[in-house]
C-alpha positions as CSV (number, residue, x, y, z in Angstrom):
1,X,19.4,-48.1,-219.2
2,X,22.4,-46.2,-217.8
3,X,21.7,-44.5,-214.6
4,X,22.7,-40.9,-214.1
5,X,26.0,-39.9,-212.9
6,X,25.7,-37.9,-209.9
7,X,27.6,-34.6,-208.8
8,X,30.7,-35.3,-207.3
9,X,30.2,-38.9,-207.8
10,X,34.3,-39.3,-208.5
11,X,37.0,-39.1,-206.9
12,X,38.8,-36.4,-208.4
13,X,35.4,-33.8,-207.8
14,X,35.4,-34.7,-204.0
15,X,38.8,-34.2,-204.1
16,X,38.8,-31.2,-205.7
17,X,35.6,-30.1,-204.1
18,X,37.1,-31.1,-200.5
19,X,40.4,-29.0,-200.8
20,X,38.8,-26.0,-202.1
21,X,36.4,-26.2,-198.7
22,X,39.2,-26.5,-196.3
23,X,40.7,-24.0,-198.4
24,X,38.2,-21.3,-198.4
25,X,37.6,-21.6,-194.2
26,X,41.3,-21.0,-194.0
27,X,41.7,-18.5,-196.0
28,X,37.7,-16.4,-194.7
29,X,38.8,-17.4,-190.5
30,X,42.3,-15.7,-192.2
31,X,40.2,-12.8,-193.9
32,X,38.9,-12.0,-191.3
33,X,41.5,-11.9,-188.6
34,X,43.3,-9.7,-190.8
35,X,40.4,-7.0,-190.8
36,X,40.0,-7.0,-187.7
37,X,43.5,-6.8,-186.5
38,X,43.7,-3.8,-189.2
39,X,40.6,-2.2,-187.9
40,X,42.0,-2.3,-184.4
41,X,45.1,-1.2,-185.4
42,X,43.8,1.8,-187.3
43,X,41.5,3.1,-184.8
44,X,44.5,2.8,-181.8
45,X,46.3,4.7,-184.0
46,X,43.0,7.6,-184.3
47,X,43.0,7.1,-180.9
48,X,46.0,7.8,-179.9
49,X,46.1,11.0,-182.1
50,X,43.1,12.7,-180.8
51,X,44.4,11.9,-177.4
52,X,47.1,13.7,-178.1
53,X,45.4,16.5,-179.5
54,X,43.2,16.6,-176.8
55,X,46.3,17.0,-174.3
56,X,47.4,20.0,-175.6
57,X,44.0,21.5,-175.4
58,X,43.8,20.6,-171.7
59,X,47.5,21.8,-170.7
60,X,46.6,25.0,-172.6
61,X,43.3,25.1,-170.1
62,X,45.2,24.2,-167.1
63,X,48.3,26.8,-167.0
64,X,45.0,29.0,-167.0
65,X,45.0,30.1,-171.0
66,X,41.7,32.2,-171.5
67,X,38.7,29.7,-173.2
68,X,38.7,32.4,-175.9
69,X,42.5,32.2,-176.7
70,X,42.9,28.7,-176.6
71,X,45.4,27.7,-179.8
72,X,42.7,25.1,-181.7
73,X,45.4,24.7,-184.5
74,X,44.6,21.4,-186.9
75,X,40.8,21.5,-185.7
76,X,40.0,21.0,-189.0
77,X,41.4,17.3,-188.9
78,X,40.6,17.4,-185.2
79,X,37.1,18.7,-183.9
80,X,37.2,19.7,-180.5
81,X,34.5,21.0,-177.8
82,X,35.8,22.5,-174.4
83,X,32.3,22.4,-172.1
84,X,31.9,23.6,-168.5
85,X,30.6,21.5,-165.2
86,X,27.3,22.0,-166.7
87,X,27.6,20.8,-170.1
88,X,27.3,24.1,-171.6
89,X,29.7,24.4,-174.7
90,X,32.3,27.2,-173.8
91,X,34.3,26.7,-177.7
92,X,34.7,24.8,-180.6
93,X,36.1,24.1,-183.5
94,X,35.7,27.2,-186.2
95,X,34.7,24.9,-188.9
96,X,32.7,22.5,-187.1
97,X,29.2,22.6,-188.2
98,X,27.7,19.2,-186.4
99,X,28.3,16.4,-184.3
100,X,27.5,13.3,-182.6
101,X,29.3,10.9,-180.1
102,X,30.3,13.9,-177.8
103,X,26.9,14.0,-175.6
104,X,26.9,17.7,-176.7
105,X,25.2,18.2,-180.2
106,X,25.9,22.2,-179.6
107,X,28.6,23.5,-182.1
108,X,28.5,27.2,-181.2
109,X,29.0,28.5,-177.9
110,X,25.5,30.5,-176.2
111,X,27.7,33.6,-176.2
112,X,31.2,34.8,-177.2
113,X,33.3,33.9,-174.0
114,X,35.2,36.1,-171.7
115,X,38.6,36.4,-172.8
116,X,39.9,36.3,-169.3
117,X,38.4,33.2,-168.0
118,X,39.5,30.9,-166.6
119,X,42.2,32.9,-165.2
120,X,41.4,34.7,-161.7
121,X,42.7,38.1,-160.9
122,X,46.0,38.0,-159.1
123,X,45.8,39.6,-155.2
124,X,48.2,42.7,-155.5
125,X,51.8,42.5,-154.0
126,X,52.4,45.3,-151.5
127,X,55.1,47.7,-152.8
128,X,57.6,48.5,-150.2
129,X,59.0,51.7,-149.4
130,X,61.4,53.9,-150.0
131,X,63.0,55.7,-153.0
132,X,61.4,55.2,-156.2
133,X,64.6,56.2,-157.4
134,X,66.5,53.2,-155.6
135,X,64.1,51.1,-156.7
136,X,64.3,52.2,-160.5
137,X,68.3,51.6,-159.8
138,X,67.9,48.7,-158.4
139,X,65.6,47.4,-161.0
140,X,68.2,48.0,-163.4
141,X,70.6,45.6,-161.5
142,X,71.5,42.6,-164.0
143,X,73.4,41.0,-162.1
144,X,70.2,39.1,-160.9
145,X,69.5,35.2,-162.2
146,X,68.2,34.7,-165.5
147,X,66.4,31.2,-164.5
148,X,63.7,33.3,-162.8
149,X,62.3,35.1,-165.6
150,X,60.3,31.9,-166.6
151,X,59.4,31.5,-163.0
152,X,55.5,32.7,-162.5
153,X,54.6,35.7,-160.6
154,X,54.3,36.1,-157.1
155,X,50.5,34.8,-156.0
156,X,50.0,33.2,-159.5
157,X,47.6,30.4,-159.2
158,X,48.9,26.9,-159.2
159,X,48.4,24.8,-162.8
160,X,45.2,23.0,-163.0
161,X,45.3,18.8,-162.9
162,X,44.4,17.0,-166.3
163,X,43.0,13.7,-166.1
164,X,44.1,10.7,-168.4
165,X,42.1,9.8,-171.1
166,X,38.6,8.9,-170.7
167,X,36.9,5.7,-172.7
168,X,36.8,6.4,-176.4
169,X,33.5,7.3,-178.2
170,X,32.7,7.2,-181.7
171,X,30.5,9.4,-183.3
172,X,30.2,11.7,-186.8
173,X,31.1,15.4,-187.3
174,X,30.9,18.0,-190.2
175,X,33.5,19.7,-190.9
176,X,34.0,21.7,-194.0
177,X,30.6,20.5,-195.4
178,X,32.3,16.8,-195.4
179,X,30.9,14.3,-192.5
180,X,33.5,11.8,-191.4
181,X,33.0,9.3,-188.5
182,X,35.6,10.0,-186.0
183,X,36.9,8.6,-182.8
184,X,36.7,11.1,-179.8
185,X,39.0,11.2,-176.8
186,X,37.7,13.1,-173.5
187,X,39.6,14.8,-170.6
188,X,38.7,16.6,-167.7
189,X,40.7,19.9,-166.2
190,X,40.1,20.2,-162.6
191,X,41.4,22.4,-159.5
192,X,41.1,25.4,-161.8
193,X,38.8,28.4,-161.2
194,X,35.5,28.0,-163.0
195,X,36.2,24.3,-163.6
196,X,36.0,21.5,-164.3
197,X,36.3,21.8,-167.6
198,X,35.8,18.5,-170.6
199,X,38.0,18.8,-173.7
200,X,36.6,16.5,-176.5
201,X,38.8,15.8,-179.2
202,X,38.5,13.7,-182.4
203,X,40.5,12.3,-184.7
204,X,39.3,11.0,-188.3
205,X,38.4,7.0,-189.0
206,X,38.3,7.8,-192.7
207,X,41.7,6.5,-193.4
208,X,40.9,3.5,-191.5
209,X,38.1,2.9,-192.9
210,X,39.0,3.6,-196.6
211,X,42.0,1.1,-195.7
212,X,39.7,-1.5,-194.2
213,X,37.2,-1.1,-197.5
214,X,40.0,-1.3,-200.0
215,X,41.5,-4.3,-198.2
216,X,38.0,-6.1,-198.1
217,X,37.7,-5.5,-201.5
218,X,41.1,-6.9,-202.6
219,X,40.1,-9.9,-200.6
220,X,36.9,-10.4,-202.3
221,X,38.4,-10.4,-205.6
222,X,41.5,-12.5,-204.7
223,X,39.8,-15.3,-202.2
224,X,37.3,-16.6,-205.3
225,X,40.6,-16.4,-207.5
226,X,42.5,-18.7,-205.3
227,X,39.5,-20.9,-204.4
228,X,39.8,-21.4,-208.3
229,X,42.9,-21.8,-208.8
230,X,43.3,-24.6,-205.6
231,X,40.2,-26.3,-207.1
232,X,41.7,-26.3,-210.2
233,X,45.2,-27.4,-209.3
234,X,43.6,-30.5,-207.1
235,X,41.6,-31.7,-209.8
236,X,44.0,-31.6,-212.2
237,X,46.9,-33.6,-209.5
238,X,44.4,-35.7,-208.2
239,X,43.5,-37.2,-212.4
240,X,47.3,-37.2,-212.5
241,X,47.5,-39.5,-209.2
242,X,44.3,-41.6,-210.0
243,X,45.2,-42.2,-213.8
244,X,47.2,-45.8,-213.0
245,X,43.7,-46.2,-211.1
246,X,41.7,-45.8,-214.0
247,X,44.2,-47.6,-216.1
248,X,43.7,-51.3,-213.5
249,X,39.6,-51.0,-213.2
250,X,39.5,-51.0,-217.2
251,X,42.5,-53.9,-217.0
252,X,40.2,-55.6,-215.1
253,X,36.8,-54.9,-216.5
254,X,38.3,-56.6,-219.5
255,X,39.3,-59.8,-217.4
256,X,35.9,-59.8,-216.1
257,X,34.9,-59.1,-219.9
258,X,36.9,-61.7,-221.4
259,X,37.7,-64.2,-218.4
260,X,40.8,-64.7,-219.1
261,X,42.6,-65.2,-215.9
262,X,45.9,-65.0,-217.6
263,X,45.9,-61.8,-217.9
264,X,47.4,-58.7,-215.9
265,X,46.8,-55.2,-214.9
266,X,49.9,-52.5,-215.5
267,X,51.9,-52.1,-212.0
268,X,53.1,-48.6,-212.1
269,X,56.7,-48.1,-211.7
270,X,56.5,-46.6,-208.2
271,X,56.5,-47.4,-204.9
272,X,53.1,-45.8,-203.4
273,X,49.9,-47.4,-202.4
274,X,48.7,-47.4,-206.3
275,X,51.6,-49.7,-207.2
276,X,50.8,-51.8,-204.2
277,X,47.3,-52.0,-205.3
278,X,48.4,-53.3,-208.9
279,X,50.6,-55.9,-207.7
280,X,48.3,-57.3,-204.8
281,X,45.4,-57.1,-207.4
282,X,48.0,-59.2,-209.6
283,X,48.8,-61.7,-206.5
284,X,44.8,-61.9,-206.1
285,X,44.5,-63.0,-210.0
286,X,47.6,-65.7,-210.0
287,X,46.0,-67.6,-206.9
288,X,42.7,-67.0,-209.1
289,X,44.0,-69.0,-211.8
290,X,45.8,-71.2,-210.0
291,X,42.2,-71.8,-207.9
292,X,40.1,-72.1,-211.3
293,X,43.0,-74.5,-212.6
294,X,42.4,-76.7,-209.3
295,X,38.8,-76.7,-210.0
296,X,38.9,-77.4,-213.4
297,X,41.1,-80.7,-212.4
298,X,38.7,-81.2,-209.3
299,X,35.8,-81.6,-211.7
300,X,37.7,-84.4,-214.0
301,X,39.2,-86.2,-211.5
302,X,36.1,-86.5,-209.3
303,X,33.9,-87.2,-212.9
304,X,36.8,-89.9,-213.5
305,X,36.4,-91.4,-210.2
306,X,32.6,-91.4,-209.8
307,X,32.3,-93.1,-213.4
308,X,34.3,-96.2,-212.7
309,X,32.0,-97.4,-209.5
310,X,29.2,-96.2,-211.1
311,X,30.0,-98.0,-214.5
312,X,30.7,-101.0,-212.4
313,X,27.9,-101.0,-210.7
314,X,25.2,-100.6,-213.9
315,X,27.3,-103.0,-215.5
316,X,26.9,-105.2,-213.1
317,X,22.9,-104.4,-212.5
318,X,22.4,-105.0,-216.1
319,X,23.9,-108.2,-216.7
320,X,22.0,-109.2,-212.8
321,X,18.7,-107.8,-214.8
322,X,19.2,-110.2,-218.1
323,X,20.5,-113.5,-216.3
324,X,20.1,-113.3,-212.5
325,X,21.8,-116.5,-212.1
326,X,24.8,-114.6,-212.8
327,X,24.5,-111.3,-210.2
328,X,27.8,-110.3,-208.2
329,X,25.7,-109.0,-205.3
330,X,29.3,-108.9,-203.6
331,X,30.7,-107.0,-206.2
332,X,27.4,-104.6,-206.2
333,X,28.6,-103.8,-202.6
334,X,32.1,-103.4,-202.9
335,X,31.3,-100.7,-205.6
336,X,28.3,-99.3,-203.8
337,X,30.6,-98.8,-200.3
338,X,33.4,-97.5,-202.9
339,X,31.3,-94.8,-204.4
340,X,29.6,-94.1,-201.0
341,X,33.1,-93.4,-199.7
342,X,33.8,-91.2,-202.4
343,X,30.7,-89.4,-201.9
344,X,31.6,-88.7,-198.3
345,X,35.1,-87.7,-198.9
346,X,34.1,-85.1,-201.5
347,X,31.3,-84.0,-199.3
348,X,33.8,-83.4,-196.8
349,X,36.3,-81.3,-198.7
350,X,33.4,-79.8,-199.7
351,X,32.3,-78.1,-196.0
352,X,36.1,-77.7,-195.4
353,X,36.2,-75.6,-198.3
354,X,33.1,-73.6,-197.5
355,X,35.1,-72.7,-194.1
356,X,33.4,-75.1,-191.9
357,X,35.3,-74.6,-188.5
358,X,36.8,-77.0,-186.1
359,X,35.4,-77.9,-182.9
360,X,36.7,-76.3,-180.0
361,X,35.7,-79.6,-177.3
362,X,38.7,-81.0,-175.2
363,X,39.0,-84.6,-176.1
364,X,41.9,-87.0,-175.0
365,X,43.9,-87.9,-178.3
366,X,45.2,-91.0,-176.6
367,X,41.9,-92.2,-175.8
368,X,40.7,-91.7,-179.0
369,X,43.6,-93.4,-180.8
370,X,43.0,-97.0,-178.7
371,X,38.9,-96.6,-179.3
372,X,39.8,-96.3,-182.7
373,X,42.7,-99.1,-183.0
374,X,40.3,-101.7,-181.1
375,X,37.2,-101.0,-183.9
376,X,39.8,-102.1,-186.6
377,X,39.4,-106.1,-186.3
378,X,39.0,-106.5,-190.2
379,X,42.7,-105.1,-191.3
380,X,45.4,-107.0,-193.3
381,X,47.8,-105.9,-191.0
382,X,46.9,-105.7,-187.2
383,X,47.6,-102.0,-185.9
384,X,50.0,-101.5,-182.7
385,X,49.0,-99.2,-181.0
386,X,51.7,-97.4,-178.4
387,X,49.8,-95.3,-176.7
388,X,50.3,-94.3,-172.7
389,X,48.4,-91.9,-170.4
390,X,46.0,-89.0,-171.3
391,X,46.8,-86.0,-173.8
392,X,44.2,-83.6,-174.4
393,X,43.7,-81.5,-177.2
394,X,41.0,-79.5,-178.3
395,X,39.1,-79.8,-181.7
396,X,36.4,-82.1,-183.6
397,X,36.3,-85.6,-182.3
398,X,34.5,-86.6,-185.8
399,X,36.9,-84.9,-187.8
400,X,40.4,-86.1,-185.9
401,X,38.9,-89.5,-185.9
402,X,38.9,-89.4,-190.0
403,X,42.6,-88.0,-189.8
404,X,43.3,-91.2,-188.1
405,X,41.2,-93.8,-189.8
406,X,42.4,-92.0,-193.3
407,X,45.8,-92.5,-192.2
408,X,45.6,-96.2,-191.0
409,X,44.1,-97.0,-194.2
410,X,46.9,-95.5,-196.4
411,X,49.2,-97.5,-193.7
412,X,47.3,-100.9,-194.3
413,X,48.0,-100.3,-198.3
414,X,51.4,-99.9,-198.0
415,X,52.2,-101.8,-195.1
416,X,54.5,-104.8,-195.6
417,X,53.7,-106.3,-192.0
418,X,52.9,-103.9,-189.1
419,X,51.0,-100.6,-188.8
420,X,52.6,-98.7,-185.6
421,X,50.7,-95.6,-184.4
422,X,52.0,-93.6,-181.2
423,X,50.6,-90.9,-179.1
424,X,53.3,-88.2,-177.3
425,X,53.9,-85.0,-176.6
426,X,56.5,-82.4,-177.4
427,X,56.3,-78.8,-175.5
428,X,53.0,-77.7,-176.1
429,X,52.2,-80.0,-178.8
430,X,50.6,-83.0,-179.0
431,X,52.2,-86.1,-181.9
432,X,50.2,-88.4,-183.6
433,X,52.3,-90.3,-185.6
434,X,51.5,-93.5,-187.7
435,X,54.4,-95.2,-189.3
436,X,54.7,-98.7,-191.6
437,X,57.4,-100.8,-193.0
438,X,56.4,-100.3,-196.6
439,X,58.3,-98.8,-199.1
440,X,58.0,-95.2,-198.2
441,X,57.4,-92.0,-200.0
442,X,60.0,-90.7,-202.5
443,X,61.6,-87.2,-200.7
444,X,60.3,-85.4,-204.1
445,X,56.5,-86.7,-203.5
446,X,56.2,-85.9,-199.9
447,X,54.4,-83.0,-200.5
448,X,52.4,-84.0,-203.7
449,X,51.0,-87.1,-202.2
450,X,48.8,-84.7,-200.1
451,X,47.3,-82.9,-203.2
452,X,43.6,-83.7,-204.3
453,X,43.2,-87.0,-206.0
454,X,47.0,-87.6,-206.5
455,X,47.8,-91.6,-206.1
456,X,51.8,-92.9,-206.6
457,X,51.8,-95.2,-209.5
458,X,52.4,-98.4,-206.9
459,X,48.9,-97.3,-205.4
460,X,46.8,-96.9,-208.3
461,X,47.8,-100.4,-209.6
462,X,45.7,-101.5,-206.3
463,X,42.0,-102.4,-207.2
464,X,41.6,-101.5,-203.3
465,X,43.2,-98.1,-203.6
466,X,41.8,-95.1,-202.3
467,X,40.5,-92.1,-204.9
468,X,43.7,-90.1,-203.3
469,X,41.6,-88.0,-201.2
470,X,42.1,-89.5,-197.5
471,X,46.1,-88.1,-197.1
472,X,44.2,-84.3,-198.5
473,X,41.5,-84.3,-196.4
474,X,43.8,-85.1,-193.7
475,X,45.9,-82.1,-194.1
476,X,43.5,-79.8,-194.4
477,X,41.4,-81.2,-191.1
478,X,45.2,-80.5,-189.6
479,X,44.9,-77.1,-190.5
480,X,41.9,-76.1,-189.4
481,X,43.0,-77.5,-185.7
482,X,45.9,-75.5,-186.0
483,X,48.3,-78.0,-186.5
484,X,50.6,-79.6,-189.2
485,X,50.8,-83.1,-190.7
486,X,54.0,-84.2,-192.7
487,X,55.4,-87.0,-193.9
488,X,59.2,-88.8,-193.3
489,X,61.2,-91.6,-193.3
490,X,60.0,-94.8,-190.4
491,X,63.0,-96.3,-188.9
492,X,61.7,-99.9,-190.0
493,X,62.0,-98.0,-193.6
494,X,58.2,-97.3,-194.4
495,X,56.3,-93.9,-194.7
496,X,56.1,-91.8,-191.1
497,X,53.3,-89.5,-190.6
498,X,53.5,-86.9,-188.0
499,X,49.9,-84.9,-187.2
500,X,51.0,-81.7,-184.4
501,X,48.1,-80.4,-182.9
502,X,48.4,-77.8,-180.2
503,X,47.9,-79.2,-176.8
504,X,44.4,-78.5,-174.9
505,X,44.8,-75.4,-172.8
506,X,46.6,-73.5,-175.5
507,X,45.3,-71.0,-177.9
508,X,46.1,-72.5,-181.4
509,X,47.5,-70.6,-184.2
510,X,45.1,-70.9,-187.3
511,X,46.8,-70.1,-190.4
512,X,45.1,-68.9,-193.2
513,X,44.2,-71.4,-195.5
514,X,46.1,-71.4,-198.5
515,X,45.6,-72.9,-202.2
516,X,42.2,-74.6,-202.4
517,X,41.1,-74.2,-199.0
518,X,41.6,-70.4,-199.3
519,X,39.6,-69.4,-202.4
520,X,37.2,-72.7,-202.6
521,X,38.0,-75.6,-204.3
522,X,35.6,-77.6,-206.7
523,X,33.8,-79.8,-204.7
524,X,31.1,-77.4,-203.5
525,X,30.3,-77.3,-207.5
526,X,30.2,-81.3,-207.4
527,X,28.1,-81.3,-204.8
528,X,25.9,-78.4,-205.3
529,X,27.0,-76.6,-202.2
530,X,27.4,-72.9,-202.4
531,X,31.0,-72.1,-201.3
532,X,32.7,-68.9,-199.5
């Protein structure tokens, strides 16, 4: 049964879906600063008109202008109210029929007022004497200034004081029979007779508003639009970009399909992380089939080397069985140790290959080579052993002590009369070398002879020969100290092998485990062992 595909379950949607979020809170945060900087803008500019407006209103009031001749010219876009200390309205705007926002809701005055106020009667100059005839002559002089016609009368009050511009109220007014929200500016006239006086002035927010509405509008038509069209345009680059994707999961679906490690997923002819992706997940299947081509090999060669002692031995059981008299119980044993060896060995390789890790307990190598050289009574060849002083490494004292043994044995095979190991130390590293006067190993096989189950043709002719696993093991313990083990030349002519382990104290390198050892080998399957 197929399960159900959830929403936004690929790639591509939460691409898509992800864009078009970020999207959409930069385009509403943008929305929305651009209202209200429009707003703002709008209404200074209201303001700034009916401050205006409301000036000339006030000047007019100030150079003492009647209240019933004031000049109220544009009222109709500007309402205005003139109100005494009281608060009682003294004019207003001829077609203002009501309004709010002021603090005075009156649009009509009580009664029609005086024509002559604000403006006090003037104290009468005292005329001077003398001929009214001189003074008619005189009058007629005009040779006086010109600059002092504009001048005002003798004992004309001084000009009332208007005050800036108070804080701006909003508030609604009638006008015409159409009601409009409007932004009203206040001033006060003072040091003038009958004052102070309040001017109240609007100017119109409809334009701002209708600017603001059709603004919001556009944006709520065009915002969804884009939102689409970004959605849109993701999905359709993102199935563009994830296509070579799509085209290496079904590449490999019909590996897994058809397991055939031979085969290989398209690399795309690029250089991003796609075509990275193809040509590690191409790396990953060549040391996959080189790993199940190891294994394969593994299982017959350990089957071949398991069936000869075992053969042996039932062979030898069954003849024991029918005539007793004739029973190799020494040849029993040799087999039995032989195929207990084996079984060791590949038990061995087996935890190596599972990632079984090194010790990390300091141990003298020195001390361990002449404890191991004096437990060797039973060799062909007696082993020298040149070893002087203490050298400490760290690691597992079981598993350098096979290292050694495995590498005296292959010694004593080859050997033509001395076995030679040595203990020194180069730098930070420690040298265990064991060397022979054999015939040596060919330059080309220097690195084969350390592959699983591989014997030179001069050792398998040996019925003592190993199974070709002690030089393997070896290299791999090596590793997993952080070391090395190669072979050379001896100078008496024989094989040299040099095992470089990092000296105790030192923090050793540990290289990732390549081949076998890196994607498991087949001796966990021999054995039953479950392998990382």
């Amino acid at each position: 049964m197929s399960r159900l595909r959830r929403p936004f379950s690929s790639v591509r949607s939460r691409a898509a879906l992800a864009a078009t979020a970020v999207v959409a809170v930069a385009l509403v945060a943008a929305a929305f600063a651009l209202l209200f900087a429009l707003r703002s803008n709008l209404t200074n500019e209201a303001s700034g008109q009916a401050d205006q407006f409301s000036n000339e209103v006030a000047q007019q009031i100030a150079r003492h202008v009647p209240i019933g001749e004031l000049d109220l010219e544009g009222s109709e876009d500007h309402p205005t109210q003139v109100v005494d200390a009281k608060g009682r309205l003294l004019i207003a705007s001829e077609d203002l029929a009501k309004i709010t926002g002021t603090g005075v809701s009156a649009v009509r005055p009580p009664s029609t007022p005086s024509t002559t106020a604000p403006t006090p009667t003037p104290t009468p100059t005292p005329t001077p004497t003398g001929d009214d005839d001189d003074d008619d002559s005189g009058g007629d002089d005009d040779s006086g200034d010109d600059s002092d016609d504009d001048a005002p009368p003798p004992g004309a009050p001084d000009d009332g004081t208007v005050s800036s511009p108070g804080k701006h109220r909003t508030g609604s007014a009638t006008v015409d029979g159409r009601t409009v929200d409007y932004v009203f500016s206040e001033r006060r006239v003072s040091d003038i007779a009958g004052g102070p006086y309040t001017v109240f002035t609007g100017s119109s927010l409809g334009p701002q508003q209708s600017a603001v509405r059709a603004t919001t509008i556009a944006m709520a038509i065009g915002v969804p639009a884009l939102l689409v069209v970004v959605g849109g345009v993701t999905w359709l680059v993102t199935r563009r970009a994830l296509r070579p994707v799509e085209g290496i999961r079904r590449e490999m679906a019909a590996i897994t399909a058809s397991e055939d490690l031979t085969r290989r997923v398209p690399e795309p002819q690029t250089h991003d992380e796609v075509a990275k992706l193809a040509r590690t997940t191409n790396e990953t299947l060549t040391a996959l089939e080189a790993s199940v081509d190891r294994q394969r090999r593994f299982v017959a060669d350990a089957s071949h080397e398991l069936r000869s002692p075992i053969a042996s031995l039932r062979t030898q059981l069954e003849v024991g069985e029918a005539h007793p008299e004739l029973l190799d119980v020494p040849g029993a044993v040799a087999d039995t140790v032989r195929l207990q060896q084996l079984a060791a060995d590949l038990l061995l390789l087996a935890r190596l290959d599972a990632g079984e890790q090194a010790g990390r307990t300091r141990l003298d190598l020195a001390a361990l080579v002449r404890e191991e050289v004096s437990q060797r009574s039973t060799d062909r060849i007696p082993v020298t052993a040149d070893v002087r002083g203490s050298v400490e490494v760290a690691g597992s004292r079981g598993q350098l002590a096979r290292v050694l043994g495995n590498l005296l044995d292959n010694a004593q095979r080859h050997a033509a009369g001395e076995v030679r190991a040595t203990v020194r130390r180069e730098g930070g590293r420690v040298v265990l070398a064991v060397a022979d006067d054999g015939s040596g190993v060919p330059e080309a096989e220097r690195e084969r002879i350390f592959e699983r189950f591989v014997r030179l043709d001069d050792a398998r002719s040996r019925d003592d020969g190993g199974a070709g696993l002690g030089l393997a093991i070896a290299r791999d313990v090596a590793h997993r100290h952080g070391g090395t083990l190669e072979v050379g030349r001896a100078e008496a002519g024989g094989a040299l092998f040099e095992l470089r382990l990092p000296a105790a104290g030192r923090d050793p390198e540990r290289p990732v485990p390549t081949g076998a050892s890196a994607l498991g080998a087949a001796p966990a399957q021999v054995l039953g062992d479950r392998r990382e």
